[in-house]
N, C-alpha and C positions, 0 to 999 in steps of 0.2 A: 396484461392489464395491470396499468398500477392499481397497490392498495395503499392504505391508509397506517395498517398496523405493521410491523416489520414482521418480518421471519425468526421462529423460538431459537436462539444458539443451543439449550440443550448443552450447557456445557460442563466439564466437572472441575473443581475447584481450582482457583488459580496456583501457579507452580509457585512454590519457592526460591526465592531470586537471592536471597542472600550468598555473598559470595566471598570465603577467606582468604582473608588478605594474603599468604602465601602464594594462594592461586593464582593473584591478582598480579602479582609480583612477576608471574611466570607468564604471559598473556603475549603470546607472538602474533605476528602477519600470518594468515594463512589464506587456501583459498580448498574447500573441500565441499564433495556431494555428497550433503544431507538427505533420512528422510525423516518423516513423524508421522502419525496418525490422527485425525480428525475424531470429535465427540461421537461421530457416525461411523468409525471405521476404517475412514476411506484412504490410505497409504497415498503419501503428495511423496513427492522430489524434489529438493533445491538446491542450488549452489549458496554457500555461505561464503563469504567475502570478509574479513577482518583485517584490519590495519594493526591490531595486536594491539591498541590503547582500551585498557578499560573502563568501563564507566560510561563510554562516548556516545554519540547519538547513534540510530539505529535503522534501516528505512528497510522496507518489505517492497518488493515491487512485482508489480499484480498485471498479466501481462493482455494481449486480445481475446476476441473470443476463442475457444477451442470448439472443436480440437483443430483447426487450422494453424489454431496460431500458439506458441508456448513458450519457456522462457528466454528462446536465441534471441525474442524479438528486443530485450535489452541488448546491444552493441556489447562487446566484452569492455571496449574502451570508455565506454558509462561507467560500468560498474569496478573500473579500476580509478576513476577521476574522482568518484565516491570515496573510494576508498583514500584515496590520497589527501580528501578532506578530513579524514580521522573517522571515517563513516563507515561502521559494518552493516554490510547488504546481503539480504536473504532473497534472492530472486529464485520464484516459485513458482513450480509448472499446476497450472489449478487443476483440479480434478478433471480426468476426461483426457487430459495434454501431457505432452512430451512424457515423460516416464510414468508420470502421476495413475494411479489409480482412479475408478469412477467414471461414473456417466457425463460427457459434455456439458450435455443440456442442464444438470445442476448443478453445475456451476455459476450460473447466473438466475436460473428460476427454482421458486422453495429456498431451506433453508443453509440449503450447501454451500452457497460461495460464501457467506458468514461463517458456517463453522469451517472453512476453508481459512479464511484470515484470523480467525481466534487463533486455530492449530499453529500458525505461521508465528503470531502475535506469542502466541506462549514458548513456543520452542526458541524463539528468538532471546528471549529475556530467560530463560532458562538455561543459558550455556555459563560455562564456565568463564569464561572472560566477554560477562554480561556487559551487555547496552546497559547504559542507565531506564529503566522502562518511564519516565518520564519527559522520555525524547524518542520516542520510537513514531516514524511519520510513514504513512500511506502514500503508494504510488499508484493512480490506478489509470491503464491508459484503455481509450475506449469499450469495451463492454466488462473490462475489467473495474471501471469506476462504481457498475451498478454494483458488486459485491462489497467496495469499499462502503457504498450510503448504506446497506442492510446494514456490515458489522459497527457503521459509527455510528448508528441511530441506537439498536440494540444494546451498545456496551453502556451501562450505566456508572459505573464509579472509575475510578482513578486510576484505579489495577486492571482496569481492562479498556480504557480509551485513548485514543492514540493523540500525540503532541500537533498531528497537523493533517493533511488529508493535500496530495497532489490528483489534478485530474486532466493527463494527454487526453484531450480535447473530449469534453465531455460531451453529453448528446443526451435525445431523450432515452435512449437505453441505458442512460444511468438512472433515470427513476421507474425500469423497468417492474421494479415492484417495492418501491420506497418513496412516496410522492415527496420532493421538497417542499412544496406549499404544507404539506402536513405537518412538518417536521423540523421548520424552520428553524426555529429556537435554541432546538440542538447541533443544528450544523451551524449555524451563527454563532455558536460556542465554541467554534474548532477552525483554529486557525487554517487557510487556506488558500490554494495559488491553483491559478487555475490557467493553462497554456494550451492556447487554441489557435489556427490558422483564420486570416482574414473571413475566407469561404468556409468558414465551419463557427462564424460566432454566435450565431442564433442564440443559442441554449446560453451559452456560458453569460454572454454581455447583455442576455435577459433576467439574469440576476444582479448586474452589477447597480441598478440602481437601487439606493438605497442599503445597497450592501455595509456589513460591520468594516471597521477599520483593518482587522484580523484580515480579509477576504483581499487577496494582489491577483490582479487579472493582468494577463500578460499575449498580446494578439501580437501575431507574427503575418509577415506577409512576404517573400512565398511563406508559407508552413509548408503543413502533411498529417496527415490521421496518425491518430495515438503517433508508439514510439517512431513512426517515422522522421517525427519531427527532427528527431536527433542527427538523420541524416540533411536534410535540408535546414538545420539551424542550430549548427555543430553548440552557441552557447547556452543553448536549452540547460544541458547538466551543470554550468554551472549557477543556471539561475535557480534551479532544483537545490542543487548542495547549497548553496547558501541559506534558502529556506529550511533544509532540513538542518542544518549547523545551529541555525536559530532560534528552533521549534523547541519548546519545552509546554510542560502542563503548568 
């Protein structure tokens, strides 16, 4: 059932991002599996992805439901095209999936898949050869979208809100419990692209009217649900990367 009020993140102070400049100086390509721990506990897994420029924009990508589905469902050839846009990518199995610790099912209901993407959100801007956190942009592709609407409704200031919001083919289970009519004003505040199949536009092109200028709708025909699209419409990523290139607060 949707509700009206988001889910508490419960979170504890944001990390310290400042990062010296020697460091900065030393900041290679790498590609390594991370983990972190959530405000609840809950131990995630993710691959970190860096092109080794500092400063640069940053994207988290948020993958199906689990526990069926978990972070393979990005292509490795995504998240290397990413990366060849100067783009460090944190692809993150949500609780319940692939390595991650946690119950499935909260990951999208209550307040776990929010403090699922805070955890993400922070550990990302906390490395050493730091994203700039005012380019750090959301991926969320089907039931992982509804965790993206809890943590951007929820995040209130500048050090905890993301530069843009991607949603593989959104649905009503992304307002599984974040209604958008409630909440408009905040996501009309955050730039967003939204990439859906012909036969899956219901949801998505029933917000484009009237939509902010910020808001690019993108209908493909064939598509595919969430990241399948990548397969059936190989330049999906780089209509992603450009927006996330783009994306700042």
């Amino acid at each position: 059932m949707s509700i009206d009020v988001p889910p508490t993140l419960d979170v504890p102070p944001s990390v310290d991002v400042s990062v010296p400049s020697d460091v900065l100086a030393r900041c290679e390509a790498s590609t390594t599996i991370v983990s972190f721990s959530t405000s609840d506990g809950v131990r995630l897994e993710a691959d970190l992805a860096t092109p080794g420029l500092a400063r640069g924009p940053g994207v988290i990508l948020l993958h199906m439901i689990p526990p069926s589905n978990d972070r393979s469902n990005y292509p490795r050839d995504v998240v290397e095209a990413l990366v060849a846009r100067g783009v460090t990518v944190l692809n993150v199995d949500r609780r319940g999936a692939g390595n991650s610790d946690g119950v499935a099912r909260d990951a999208y209901l209550g307040p776990g898949g929010a403090r699922d993407v805070r955890a993400a959100f922070e550990f990302l801007r906390a490395q050493p050869c730091a994203v700039d956190p005012s380019r750090v942009v959301l991926v969320g592709a089907s039931n992982g979208s509804a965790s993206v609407v809890d943590y951007v409704v929820a995040a209130d200031n500048d050090d905890t809100r993301p530069a843009g919001i991607v949603f593989l083919t959104g649905g009503t289970y992304t307002e599984a419990q974040t209604r958008y009519a409630a909440h408009r004003d905040r996501l009309e505040a955050t730039p967003t692209l939204f990439v859906y199949s012909r036969v899956e536009r219901a949801w998505s092109a029933g917000l484009q009217p009237d939509a902010p200028t910020r808001w690019t709708f993108r209908e493909y025909d064939p598509g595919a649900h969430g990241t399948g699209m990548f397969a059936t419409q190989p330049g999906v990523v780089d209509v992603i990367a450009d927006f996330v290139v783009a994306a700042r607060l």
